[in-house]
N, C-alpha and C positions, 0 to 999 in steps of 0.2 A: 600332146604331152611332151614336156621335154626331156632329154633322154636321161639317163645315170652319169655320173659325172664321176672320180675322186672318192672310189670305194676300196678300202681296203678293210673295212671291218663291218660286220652287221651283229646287232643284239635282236636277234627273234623270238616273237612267240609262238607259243604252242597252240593252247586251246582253240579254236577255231581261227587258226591260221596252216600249221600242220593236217589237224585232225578234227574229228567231233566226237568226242569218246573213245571209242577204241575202231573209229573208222578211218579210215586214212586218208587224207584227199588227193582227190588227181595232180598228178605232177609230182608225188614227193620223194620216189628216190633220184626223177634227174635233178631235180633242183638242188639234191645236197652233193651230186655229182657234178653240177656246174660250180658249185664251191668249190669242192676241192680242185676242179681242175685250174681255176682262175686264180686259186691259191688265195682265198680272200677268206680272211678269218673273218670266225662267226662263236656267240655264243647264245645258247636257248634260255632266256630269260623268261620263266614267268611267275605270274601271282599266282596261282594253283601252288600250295604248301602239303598239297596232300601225299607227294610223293616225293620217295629220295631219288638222289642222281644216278643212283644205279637200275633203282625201277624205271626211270626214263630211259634208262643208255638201254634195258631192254623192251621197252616199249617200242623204242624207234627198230630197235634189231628184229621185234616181230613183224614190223612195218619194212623190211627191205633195206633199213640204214644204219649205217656203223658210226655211233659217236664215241668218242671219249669223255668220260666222267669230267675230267674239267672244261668239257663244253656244256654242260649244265649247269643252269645257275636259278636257284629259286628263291621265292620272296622269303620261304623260312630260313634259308642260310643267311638270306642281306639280313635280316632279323637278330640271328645269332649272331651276327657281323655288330653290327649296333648296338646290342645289348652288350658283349664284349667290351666293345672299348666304351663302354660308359658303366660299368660297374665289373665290380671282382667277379667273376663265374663263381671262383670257389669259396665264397660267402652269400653267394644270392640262390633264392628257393626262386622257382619257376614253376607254376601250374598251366598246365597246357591244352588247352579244348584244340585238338588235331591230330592226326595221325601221326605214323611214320615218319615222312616226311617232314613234318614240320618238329618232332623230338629229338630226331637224331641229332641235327646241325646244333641245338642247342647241349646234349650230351657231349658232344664231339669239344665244343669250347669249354668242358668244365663246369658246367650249370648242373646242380642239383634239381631234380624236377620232384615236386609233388604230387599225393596223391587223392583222391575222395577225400573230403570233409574234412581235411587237413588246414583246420582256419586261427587264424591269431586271434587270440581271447585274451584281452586286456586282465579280466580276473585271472588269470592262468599263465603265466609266464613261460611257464614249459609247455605249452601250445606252439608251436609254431606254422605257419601257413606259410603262402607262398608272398614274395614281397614282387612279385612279378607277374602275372594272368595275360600270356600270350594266346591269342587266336588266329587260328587258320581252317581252313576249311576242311569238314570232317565230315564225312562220311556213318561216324560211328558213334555220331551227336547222339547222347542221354541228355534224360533230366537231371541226373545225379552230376553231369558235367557241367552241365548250366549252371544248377544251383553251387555248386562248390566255384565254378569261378567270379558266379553274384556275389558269394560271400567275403570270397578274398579281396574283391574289388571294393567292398564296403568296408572291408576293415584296413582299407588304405593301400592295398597293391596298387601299382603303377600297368594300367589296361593298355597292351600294346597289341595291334593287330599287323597280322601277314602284309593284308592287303585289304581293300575295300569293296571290291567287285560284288554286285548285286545278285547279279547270274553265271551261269555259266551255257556254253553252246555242248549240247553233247550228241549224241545217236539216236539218242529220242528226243529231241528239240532242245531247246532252253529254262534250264531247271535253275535253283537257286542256289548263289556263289557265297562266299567268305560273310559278304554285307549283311545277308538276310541275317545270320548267326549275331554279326556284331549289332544288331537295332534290336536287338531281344535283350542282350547285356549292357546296352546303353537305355533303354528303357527301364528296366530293372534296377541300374545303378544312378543313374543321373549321371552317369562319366562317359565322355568320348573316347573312342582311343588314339592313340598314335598309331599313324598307319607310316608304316615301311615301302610296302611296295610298289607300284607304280598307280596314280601319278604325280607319288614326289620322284625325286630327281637322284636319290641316294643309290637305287637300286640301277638304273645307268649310269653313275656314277661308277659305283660299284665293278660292274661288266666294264667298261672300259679301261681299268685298273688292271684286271685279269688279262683283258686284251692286249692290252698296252699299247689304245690305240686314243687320237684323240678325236674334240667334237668335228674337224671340218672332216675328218677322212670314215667317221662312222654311220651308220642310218639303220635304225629302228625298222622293225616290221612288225607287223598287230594288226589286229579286228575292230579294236574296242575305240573308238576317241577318248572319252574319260578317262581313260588308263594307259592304254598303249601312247598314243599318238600326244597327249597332254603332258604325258613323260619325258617322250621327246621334246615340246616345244623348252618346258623349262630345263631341261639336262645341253639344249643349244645344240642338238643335235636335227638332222633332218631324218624324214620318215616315210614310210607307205603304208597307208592305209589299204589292206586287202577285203574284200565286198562277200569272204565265203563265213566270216561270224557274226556279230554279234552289231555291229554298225552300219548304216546304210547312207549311198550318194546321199539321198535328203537329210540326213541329220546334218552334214554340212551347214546346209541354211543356218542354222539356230545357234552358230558357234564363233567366238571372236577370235577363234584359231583353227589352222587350218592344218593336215599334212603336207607332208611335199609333195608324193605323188598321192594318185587312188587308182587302183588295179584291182582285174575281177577277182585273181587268185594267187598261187604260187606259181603257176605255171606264166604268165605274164611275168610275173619276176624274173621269173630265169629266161626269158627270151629278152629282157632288157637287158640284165646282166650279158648276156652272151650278145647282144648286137653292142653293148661298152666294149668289150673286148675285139 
């Protein structure tokens, strides 16, 4: 394998590259200890919209690691980031199937969020719904959620999602991500959505902005191919594929892109990192 080259910034993921739920995986406070001593910025990029940056910064704190809040970057802020600059916050209604995490960022820019069965009805003018039906991955899915963002969607809301991920890797295996939510609401609607987070190229975009770093000096770290690692190729960034989530050596085969490196976990990481140095 050839070695790290020309790092001074990395965009990481969480979900099973850090952790699997709320277990930690081996290697994670030296690895954030080799960051900082190599002085190489980093930021925790991921599609998971279910939490804010502060439930991260203490996630990791009950895990043994000390981030700062602008080292967290989620697919619901690139969201709120995109919807911003493409409409007024303070004229646009927003309906939300997601938590915490995925409402805040959109309150924090100004966005009026709606609520249950708050839908535009062309008889009723003084109806208002939401002109927006954002999804993210929620924990605290109803049917009253569904149905109220089916509705908005049919009555012409613009369906935009966190992210697209099928599954996710947790403590008790691989359970179901953002995706499974959005094929119930694209079934139901006949409408695709926009997806924000990785593997378009917006949301490394994005983190490198923050960073202020650019594509030759940055590299990606992720589980997933589809996501992580396909992020990377179109963002022209380089990347490592880690083997502790959700993709395996063999899915290689079947793909007309590749990462840059593949390693078994975190802990291989930072013994590269620290033999670059």
């Amino acid at each position: 394998m050839k070695a790290l080259t020309d790092v001074r910034a990395l965009i990481i993921d969480m979900d099973g590259v850090l952790w699997h739920g709320t277990t930690p995986l081996p290697g994670l406070p030296d690895f954030f200890q080799t960051l900082r001593t190599l002085g190489i910025r980093f930021i925790l990029a991921t599609n998971n919209a279910s939490l804010t940056q502060m439930q991260y910064v203490t996630k990791l704190a009950n895990m043994g690691v000390t981030v700062a809040l602008h080292e967290i970057f989620t697919s619901a802020m690139a969201t709120a980031f995109y919807l911003a600059e493409n409409n007024n916050p303070l004229t646009t209604r927003v309906f939300v199937v997601g938590e915490e995490g995925a409402t805040q960022p959109l309150i924090e820019r100004g966005f009026t969020l709606t609520g249950l069965y708050e839908i535009k009805k062309p008889s009723d003018p003084s109806q208002k719904g939401a002109d927006i039906v954002v999804c993210g991955k929620d924990q605290t899915l109803t049917w009253d959620k569904l149905a109220t963002a089916t509705l908005n969607i049919r009555a012409g809301a613009q369906f935009i999602a966190t992210n697209a991920d099928t599954t996710l890797p947790t403590e008790h295996g691989i359970t179901l991500g953002n995706g499974a939510i959005l094929a119930a609401l694209q079934v139901a609607t006949g409408v695709a959505p926009i997806c924000i987070g990785k593997p378009e190229p917006i949301m490394y975009q994005q983190a490198m902005k923050i960073l202020g770093s650019d594509p030759a000096e940055t590299i990606a770290i992720g589980d997933r191919l589809e996501t992580d690692i396909l992020g990377a190729v179109r963002a022209n960034i380089r990347s490592i594929m880690v083997l502790t989530g959700i993709s395996s050596e063999a899915d290689l085969n079947a793909l007309d892109y590749q990462p840059t490196w593949v390693m078994p976990d975190i802990i291989a990481v930072t013994q590269a990192l620290q033999n670059m140095a």
